[in-house]
RODO-2510 file (C-alpha; in nm, 4 decimals, decimal comma):
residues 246
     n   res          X          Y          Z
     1     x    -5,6482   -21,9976    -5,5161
     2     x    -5,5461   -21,6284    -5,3460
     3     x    -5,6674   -21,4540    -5,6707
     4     x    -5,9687   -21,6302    -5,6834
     5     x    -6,0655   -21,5029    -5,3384
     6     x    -5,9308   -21,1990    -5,3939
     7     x    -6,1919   -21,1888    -5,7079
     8     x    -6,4999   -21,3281    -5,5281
     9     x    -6,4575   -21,0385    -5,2346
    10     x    -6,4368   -20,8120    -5,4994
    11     x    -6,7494   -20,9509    -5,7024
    12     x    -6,9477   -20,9240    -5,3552
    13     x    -6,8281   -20,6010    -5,2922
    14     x    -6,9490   -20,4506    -5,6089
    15     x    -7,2110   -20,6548    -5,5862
    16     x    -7,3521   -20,4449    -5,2904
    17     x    -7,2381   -20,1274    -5,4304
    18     x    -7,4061   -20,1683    -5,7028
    19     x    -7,7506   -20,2530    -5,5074
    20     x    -7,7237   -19,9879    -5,2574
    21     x    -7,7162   -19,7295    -5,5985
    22     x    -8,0006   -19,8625    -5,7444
    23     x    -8,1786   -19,8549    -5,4175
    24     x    -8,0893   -19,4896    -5,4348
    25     x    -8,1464   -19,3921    -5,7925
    26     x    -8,4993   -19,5655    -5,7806
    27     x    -8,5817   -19,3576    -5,4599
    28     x    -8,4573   -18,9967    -5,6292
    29     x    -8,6856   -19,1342    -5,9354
    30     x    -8,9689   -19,2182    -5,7252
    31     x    -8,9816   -18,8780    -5,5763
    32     x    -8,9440   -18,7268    -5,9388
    33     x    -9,2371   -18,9216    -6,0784
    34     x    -9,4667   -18,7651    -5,7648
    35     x    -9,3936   -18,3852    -5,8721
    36     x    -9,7175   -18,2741    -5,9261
    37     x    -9,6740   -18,0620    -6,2520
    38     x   -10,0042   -17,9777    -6,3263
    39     x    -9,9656   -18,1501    -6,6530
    40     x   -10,1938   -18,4640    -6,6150
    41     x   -10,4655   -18,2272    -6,4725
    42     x   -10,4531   -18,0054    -6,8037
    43     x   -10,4923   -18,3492    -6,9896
    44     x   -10,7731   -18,4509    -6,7436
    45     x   -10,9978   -18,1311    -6,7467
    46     x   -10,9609   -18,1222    -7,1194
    47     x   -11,0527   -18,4644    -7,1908
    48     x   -11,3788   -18,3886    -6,9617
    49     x   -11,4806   -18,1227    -7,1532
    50     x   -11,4660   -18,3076    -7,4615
    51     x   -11,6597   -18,6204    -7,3080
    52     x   -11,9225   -18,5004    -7,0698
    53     x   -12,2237   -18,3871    -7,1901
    54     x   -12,3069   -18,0091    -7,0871
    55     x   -12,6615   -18,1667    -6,9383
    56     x   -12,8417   -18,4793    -6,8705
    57     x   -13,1543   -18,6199    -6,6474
    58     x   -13,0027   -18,7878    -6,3850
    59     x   -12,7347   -18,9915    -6,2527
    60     x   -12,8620   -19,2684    -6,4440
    61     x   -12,8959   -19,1045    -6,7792
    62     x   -12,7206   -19,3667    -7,0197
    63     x   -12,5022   -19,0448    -7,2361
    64     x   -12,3424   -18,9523    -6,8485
    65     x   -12,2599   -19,3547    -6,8457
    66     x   -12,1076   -19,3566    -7,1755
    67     x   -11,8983   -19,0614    -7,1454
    68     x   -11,7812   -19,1763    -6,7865
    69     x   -11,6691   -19,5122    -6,9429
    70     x   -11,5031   -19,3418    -7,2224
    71     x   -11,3050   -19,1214    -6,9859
    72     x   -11,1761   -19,4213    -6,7600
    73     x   -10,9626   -19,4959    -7,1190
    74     x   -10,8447   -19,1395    -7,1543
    75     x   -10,4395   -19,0408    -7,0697
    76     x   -10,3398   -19,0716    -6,6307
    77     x   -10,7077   -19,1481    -6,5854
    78     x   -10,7138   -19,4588    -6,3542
    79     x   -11,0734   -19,5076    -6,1837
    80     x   -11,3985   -19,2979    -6,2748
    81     x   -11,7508   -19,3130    -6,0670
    82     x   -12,0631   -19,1903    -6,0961
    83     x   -12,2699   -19,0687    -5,7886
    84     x   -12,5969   -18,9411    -5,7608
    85     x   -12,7172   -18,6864    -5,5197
    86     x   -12,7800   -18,9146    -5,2511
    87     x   -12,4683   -19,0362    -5,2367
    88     x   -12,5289   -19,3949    -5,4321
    89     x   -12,2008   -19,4741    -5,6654
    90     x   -12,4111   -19,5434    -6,0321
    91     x   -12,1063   -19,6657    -6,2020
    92     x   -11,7778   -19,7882    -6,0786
    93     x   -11,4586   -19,7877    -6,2636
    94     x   -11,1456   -19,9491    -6,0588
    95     x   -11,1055   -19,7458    -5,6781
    96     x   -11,2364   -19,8828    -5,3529
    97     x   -11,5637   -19,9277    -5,3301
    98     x   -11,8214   -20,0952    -5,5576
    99     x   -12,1458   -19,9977    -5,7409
   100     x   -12,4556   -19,9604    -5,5205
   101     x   -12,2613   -19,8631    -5,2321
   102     x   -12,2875   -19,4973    -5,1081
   103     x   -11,9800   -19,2271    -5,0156
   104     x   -12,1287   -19,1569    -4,7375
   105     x   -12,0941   -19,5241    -4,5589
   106     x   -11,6756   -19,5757    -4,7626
   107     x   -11,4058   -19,4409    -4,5096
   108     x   -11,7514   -19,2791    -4,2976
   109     x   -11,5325   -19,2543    -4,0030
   110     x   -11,2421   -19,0186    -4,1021
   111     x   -11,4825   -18,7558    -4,3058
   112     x   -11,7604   -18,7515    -4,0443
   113     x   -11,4984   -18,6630    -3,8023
   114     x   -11,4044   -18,3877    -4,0091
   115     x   -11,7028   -18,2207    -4,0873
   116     x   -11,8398   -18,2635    -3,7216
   117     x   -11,5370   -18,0575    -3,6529
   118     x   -11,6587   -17,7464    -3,8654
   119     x   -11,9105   -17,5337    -3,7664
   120     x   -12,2649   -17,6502    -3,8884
   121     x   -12,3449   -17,4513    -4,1877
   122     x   -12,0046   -17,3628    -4,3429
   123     x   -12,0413   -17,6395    -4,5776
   124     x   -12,3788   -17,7193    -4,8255
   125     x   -12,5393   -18,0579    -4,8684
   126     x   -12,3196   -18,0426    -5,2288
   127     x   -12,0102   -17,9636    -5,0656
   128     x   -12,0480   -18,2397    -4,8583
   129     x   -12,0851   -18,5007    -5,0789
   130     x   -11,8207   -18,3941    -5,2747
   131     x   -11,6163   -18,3880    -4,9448
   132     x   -11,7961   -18,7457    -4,8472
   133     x   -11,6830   -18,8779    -5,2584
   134     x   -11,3543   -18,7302    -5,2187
   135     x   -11,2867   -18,8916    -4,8949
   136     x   -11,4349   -19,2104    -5,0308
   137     x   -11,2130   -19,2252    -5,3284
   138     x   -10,9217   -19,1794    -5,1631
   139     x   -10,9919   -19,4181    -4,9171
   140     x   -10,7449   -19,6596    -5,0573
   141     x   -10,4699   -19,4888    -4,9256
   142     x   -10,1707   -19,7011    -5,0694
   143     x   -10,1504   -19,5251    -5,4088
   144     x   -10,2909   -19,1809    -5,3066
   145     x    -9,9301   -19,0314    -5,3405
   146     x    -9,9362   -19,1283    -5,7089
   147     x   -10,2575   -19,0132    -5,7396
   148     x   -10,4727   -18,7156    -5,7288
   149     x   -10,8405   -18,6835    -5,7004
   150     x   -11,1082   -18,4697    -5,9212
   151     x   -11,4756   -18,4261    -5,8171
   152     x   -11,7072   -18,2351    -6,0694
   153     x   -12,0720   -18,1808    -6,1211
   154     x   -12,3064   -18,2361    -6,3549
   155     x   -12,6206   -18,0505    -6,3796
   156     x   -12,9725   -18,1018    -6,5490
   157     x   -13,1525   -17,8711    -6,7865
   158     x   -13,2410   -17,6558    -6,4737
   159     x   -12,9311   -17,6142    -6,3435
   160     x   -12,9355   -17,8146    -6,0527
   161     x   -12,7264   -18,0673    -5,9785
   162     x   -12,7881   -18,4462    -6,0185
   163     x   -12,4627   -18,6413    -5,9971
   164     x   -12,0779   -18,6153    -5,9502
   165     x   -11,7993   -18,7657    -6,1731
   166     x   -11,5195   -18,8682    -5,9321
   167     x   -11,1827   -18,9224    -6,0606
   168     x   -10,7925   -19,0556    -5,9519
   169     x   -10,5438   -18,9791    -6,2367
   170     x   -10,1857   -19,0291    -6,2169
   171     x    -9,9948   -18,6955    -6,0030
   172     x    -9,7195   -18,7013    -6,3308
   173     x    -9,6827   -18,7827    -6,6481
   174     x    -9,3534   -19,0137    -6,5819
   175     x    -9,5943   -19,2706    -6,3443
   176     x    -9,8190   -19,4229    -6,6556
   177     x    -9,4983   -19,4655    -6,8663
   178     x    -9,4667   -19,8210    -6,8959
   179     x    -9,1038   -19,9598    -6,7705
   180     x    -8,8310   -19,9128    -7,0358
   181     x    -8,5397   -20,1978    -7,1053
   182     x    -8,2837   -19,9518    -6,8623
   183     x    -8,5628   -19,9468    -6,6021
   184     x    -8,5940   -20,3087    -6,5748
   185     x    -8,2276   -20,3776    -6,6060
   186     x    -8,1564   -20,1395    -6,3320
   187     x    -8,4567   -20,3651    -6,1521
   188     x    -8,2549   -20,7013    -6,1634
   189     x    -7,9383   -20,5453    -6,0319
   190     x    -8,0875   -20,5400    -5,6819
   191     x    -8,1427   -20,8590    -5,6316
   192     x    -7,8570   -20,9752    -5,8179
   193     x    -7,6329   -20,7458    -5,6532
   194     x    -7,7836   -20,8357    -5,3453
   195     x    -7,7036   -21,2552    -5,4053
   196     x    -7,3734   -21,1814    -5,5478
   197     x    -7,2724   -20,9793    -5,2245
   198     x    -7,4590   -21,2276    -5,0223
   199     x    -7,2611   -21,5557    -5,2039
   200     x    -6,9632   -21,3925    -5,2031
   201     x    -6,8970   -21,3532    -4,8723
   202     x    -6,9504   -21,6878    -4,7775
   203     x    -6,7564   -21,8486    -5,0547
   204     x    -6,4713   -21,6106    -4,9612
   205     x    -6,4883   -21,7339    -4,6065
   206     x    -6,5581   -22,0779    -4,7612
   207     x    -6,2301   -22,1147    -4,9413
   208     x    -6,0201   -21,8775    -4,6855
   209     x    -6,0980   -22,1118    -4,3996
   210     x    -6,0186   -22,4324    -4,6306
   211     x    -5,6930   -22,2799    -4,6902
   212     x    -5,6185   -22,2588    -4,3746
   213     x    -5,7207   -22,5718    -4,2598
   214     x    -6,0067   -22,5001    -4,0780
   215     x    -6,3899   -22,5979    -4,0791
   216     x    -6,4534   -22,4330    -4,4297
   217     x    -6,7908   -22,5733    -4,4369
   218     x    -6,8738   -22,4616    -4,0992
   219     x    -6,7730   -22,1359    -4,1395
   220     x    -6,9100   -22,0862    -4,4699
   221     x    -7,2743   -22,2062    -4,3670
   222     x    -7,2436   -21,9798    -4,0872
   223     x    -7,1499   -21,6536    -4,2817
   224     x    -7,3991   -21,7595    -4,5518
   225     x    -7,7199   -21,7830    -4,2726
   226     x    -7,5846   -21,4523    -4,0978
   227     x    -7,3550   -21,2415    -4,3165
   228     x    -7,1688   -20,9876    -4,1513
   229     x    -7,2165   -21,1309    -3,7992
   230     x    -7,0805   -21,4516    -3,9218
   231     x    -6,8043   -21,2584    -4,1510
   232     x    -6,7070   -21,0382    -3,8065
   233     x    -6,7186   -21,3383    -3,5953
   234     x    -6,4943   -21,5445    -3,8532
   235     x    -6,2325   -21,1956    -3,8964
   236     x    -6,2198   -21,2443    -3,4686
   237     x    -6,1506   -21,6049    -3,5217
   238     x    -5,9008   -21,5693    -3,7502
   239     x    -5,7344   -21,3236    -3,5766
   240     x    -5,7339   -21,4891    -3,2509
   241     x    -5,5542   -21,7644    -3,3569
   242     x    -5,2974   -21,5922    -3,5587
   243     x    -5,1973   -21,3667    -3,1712
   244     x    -5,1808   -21,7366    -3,0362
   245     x    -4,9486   -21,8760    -3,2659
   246     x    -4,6945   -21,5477    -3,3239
***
């Protein structure tokens, strides 16, 4: 019975170890995968030139629609829009927002704050709606560290402007990479470290107490509802009684 103690405080204690390293080594890989290398906006910026046609009519013109849907499927592209010059989002690919809705009214707070802050002038009525589509795509906020945001024009015959293609596309290479078999092994250990640590302390205290005669199911509930605290409080128990009967 002493070795099989012995072997369950071990199993929890590796257990733990085991999680806590994980925990670690996903967090170092995280940060890795958010290195903005510049590689995904190469692939980006290349794959617009390819798509987009050099002209078109408007926002609305059914070749700027094609080529935006096409792009969505391209490498680290996630969401695409289409906005016209007023603002209005034409065509919606994934992002916040929806189609109909303008820039200008999505996260309107934040960005109106910031341009009433700049001197009147500084910026063009282009400038800001790109700042207003900018501000609007990103206005998800929980992925914008794994993402990074492209705004470019699109011009008519004439040379004027007539709509924006908005984009989010992955900030690395290493964040569209689909999960391989180490990856999710490493993801099980967590919680399987974590209920390994977490069962083994109790049934330690479980069969420790039983040996020595005392409320093993007691104690064992206890340590299992509060861990440590109940592990401490059993150690002070335990101890306690031994300095009353030497």
């Amino acid at each position: 019975m002493l070795v099989n103690k012995k072997w369950i405080l071990v199993i929890s204690v590796v257990g733990i170890i085991a999680a806590v390293s994980v925990l670690i080594f996903s967090g170092w890989n995280r940060s890795r995968m958010l290195v903005d290398t510049g590689e995904t906006r190469l692939s980006v910026t290349s794959s617009m030139n390819q798509i987009l046609p050099q002209t078109v009519k408007s926002a609305e013109d059914q070749s700027l629609i094609n080529a935006a849907n096409e792009l969505e499927g391209e490498p680290y592209i996630s969401s695409v829009w289409v906005v016209d010059r007023n603002g209005k989002i034409v065509l919606h690919v994934k992002g916040p927002g929806k189609q109909g809705e303008n820039v200008k009214d999505i996260n309107r707070g934040d960005m109106a704050r910031v341009l009433e802050s700049i001197e009147e002038g500084t910026f063009s009525d282009l400038q800001k709606l790109q700042l207003f589509t900018i501000g609007a795509i990103r206005s998800e906020g929980e992925h914008n560290d794994v993402f990074r945001h492209l705004v470019h024009p699109i011009n008519n015959q004439d040379g004027d402007v007539v709509a924006l293609i908005a984009l989010a596309y992955d900030v690395n290479p290493y964040v569209s990479e689909p999960p391989g078999i180490t990856a999710i092994i490493l993801t099980l250990v967590i919680p399987l470290g974590i209920i390994a640590y977490w069962l083994g302390l109790s049934l330690w205290v479980f069969f420790n107490s039983r040996a020595r005669g005392e409320s093993a199911l007691l104690w064992g509930f206890f340590v299992l509802i509060t861990n440590l605290v109940g592990l401490i409080a059993y150690l002070i128990s335990t101890r306690k009684r031994k300095e009353r009967t030497s």
